[in-house]
Each structure stands twice: as structure tokens, then as C-alpha cells.
C-alpha positions, 0 to 999 in steps of 0.5 A: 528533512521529514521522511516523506520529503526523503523519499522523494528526493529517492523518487527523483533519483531514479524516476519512473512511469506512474499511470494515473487512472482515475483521471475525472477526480480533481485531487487526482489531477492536482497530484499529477501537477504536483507531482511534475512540478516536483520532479517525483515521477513522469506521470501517464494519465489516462482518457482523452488528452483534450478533455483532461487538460480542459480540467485541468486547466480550469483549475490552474493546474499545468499537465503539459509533461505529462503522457496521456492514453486515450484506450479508444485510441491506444495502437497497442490496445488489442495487444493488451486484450490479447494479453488479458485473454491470455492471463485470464481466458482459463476463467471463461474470460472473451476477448469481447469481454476483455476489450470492454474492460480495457476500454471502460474501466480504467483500472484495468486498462492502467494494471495493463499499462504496468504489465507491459512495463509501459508504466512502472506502477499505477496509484488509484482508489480516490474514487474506486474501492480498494476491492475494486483496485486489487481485483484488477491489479490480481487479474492481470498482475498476479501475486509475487512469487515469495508472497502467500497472500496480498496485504496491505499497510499504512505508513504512518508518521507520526509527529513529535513521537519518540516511539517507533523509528522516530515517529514512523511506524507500519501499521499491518494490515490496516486496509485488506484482509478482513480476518486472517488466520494464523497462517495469513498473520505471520505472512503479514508480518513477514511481508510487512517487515520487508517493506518497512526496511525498503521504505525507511532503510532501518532495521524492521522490529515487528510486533504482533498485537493482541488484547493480551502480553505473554499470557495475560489473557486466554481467549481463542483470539489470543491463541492465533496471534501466538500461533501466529508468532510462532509461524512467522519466527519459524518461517523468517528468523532473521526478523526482529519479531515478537509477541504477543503484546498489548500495544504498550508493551510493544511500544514503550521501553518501560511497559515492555519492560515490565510486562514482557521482560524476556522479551529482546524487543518489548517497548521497541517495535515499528512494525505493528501488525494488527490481529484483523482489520477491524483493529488495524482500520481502527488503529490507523484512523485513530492515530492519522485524527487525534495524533495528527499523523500522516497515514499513507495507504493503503499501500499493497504488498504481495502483488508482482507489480507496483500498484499501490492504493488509497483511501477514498478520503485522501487528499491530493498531498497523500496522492502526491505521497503515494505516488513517491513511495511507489 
């Protein structure tokens, strides 16, 4: 069984509320169908019910089990701006301005269904930005409590592949935070090494990533990443974590071997924390393209609920995968 049929078959286990916002993208409604049809989760969708299904219908797709909210016609919409307001009016946010985003922007309007635990998560970015999802999900959800920043991660399951647990590897962060400082870097890590045991149940080997192993190369750049190293083995023992490693060396046995050789975890990692997103949206797309690797994300980390976002390049499978692993 592959890994993302393993967490569907968790997904159905115990199944939960997702609220689908972006509702006038196609994929979106073929990830609802799919999602049903397998028994992954009970899918809400928002917008008029009638209209939906019209689509939906048109495209051979079956809704009949799923929810559908309407925000023009929800009863419990001034309950949810009264929530906003409260969350939020310390910002200068009205109540006449938080009804217009609960009853516009759909983003909104799903977090808000996540707050009141309505839904229990909400997948969107096919046709939003993931600035966009965040901004909404921030402003009503929140960070959680023991993280210091929201990041974000690509699960990526690569074929035929004895590197990382079996092929499966985090690659951090590959969809957020544009330049994290060394603080911000060992969080990553941190957190990422978190969700990498929740999601695949193994043991997280995290490596921080550079141009340079140990020392072989001095540069400004360089020396965050090991500060960066340093802070995270302070703030988190406990985790399997080391660097600073060129992506040989923290991948494969025998260049880990020779280039780190005091390393405990040198050519072992699957946990790949990228020194800025350029090198980690870089590293994503390069392995998803020429390894043919599944690449599910980006997936948040650090907000206190279960919004998960995606690439506006996704297909309705990577929805429909998204939608499992949250």
C-alpha cells in the first residue's frame, strides 16, 4: 500500500468535516466527488447548493453526501461576525466590514466554519493565493500556542527511492517564509520534524541545508544555518537533527560518510529544511518534475487549526490528497 493510500485509510478511520471554499474551480468539485465516493472525509461546500450541483452535474460528478453553506442564507452567519468582531475589532475591524468578508470571500467564511468547529479543517489555494489562505486563516484561527511562527512544507514521495524514509521525505519551508532568520530556521525545523512523525508515524532525521557541510564554505549564509542548528538542538534535543549539510551529505550514506563523519545522521535525513524558500520552492518542483514525485502542499504548519493549502497548479488528485492528510 503506497503512503498516501495509508492515510486515507487513517482518514476514513475517523472521519471529519472538511470545508471546501473555492467551490467555482472544477478540481475543486471533482476532489469533493472523489473524496465521497472514497470515504475519506464528510465534505462541506460552500455557496448556493442549487448552482453547485448544476456544475457538478454537467461534469458527471455526484455531491448528493455532501453539506453545502450558503453564507447569504447561513442562520448562524451574525454569530460568525460577532466572532470576527471580537477576534479582530482590536485591529479597527466593523462589524459592517466583517459581514462583507464573511459573505464575499469565501476563504473567511470556511476558517470561520473551522473556528466554531463546524468543520474540522478547510483545504483551499487552487484558485487563491496562499497569502490569501493564511491571511484568513491568521485573522480568525490564530498561531498555536508552542509555535513561533507559521510555516509551511511539502510532503513529497518520491518513487523508487531508497533515500529518506523509503522515498518520503519534508521538504521546510517550501511555500511561506521568504527569508527566515536563524531563529525562524530552527523553528521550522522544529515544527517540521513534529508533523513529519505525525504524518508517516517514523521517526523525524532532520537536516539543515546549506551550500557548505561542516565548514566547507564560509559565507554569511552559511553561518545562519548553523546558528540555526545550534538553536534548534538547544531549544529541542530530543530531535534527530544536524548540519550544516550539503544535500549529498544529508541524504546519501556514503557521502555522509565522507563528508561529515561525526555526524550521527549524516546520508540518513527526511526531514530537509531549506535555508530560504527560494531553495526550498526551488527543491520541490525540481524533484515533483524530473523524479516524478508526488508533492502534497503546501501543507501549514504553526496555525491552531487545520487549514491546509495548495498549489495553484494542483490537480484534483493533490486536493483529493491534501483533503486526507488533514
Amino acid at each position: 500500500m503506497g503512503f498516501i493510500q495509508t492515510i486515507k485509510e487513517k482518514a476514513r478511520a475517523n472521519l471529519q468535516k472538511i470545508v471546501l471554499p473555492e467551490t467555482s474551480d472544477l478540481r475543486t468539485l471533482e476532489a469533493a466527488h472523489t473524496a465521497l465516493k472514497e470515504g475519506i472525509a464528510k465534505i462541506i461546500l460552500i455557496g448556493d447548493e442549487k448552482e453547485i450541483k448544476q456544475r457538478a452535474k454537467e461534469k458527471n460528478l455526484n455531491l448528493d453526501n455532501a453539506d453545502f453553506i450558503n453564507p447569504a442564507s447561513c442562520d448562524s452567519l451574525e454569530s460568525y461576525v460577532e466572532l470576527f468582531v471580537k477576534l479582530r475589532g482590536h485591529k479597527g475591524l466593523s462589524e459592517k466590514s466583517a459581514r462583507a468578508l464573511l459573505l464575499e470571500n469565501p476563504l473567511y467564511f470556511g476558517v470561520a466554519l473551522v473556528k466554531s468547529k463546524v468543520a474540522d479543517g478547510m483545504v483551499a489555494g487552487a484558485i487563491n493565493s496562499t497569502a490569501d489562505v493564511l491571511r484568513a486563516s491568521l485573522q480568525i484561527l490564530g498561531t498555536k500556542k508552542d509555535s513561533k511562527l507559521v510555516s509551511a512544507f511539502f510532503l513529497m514521495i518520491v518513487p523508487d527511492c531508497t533515500y529518506g524514509e523509503n522515498g518520503i521525505f519534508i521538504f521546510a519551508d517550501s511555500g511561506l517564509v521568504q527569508n527566515p532568520n536563524a531563529q525562524e530556521l530552527a523553528s521550522i525545523a522544529i515544527d517540521s520534524a513534529k508533523s513529519f512523525e505525525a504524518l508517516v508515524g517514523k521517526e523525524a532525521v532532520v537536516a539543515m541545508l546549506s551550500h557548505s557541510t561542516k565548514g566547507s564554505a564560509k559565507h554569511p549564509d552559511v553561518d545562519k544555518v548553523i546558528e540555526a542548528t545550534r538553536i534548534a538542538k538547544a531549544e529541542a534535543p530530543h530531535i534527530a537533527l544536524d548540519g550544516e549539510f550539503q544535500l549529498d551529505a544529508a541524504i546519501v550514506p556514503s557521502v555522509g560518510k565522507s563528508k561529515a563523519p561525526d555526524s550521527a545522521i549524516a546520508g540518513r535525513t527526511n526531514v530537509l529544511v531549506f535555508p530560504d524558500l527560494d531553495a526550498g520552492n526551488i527543491g520541490y518542483k525540481l524533484v515533483q518534475r524530473l523524479a516524478k514525485a508526488e508533492a502534497y502542499g503546501p501543507i501549514t504548519q504553526g496555525i491552531a487549526g487545520a487549514v491546509n493549502d495548495l498549489s495553484r497548479g494542483c490537480s484534483s488528485e493533490d486536493i483529493v490528497g491534501v483533503i486526507a492528510i488533514t
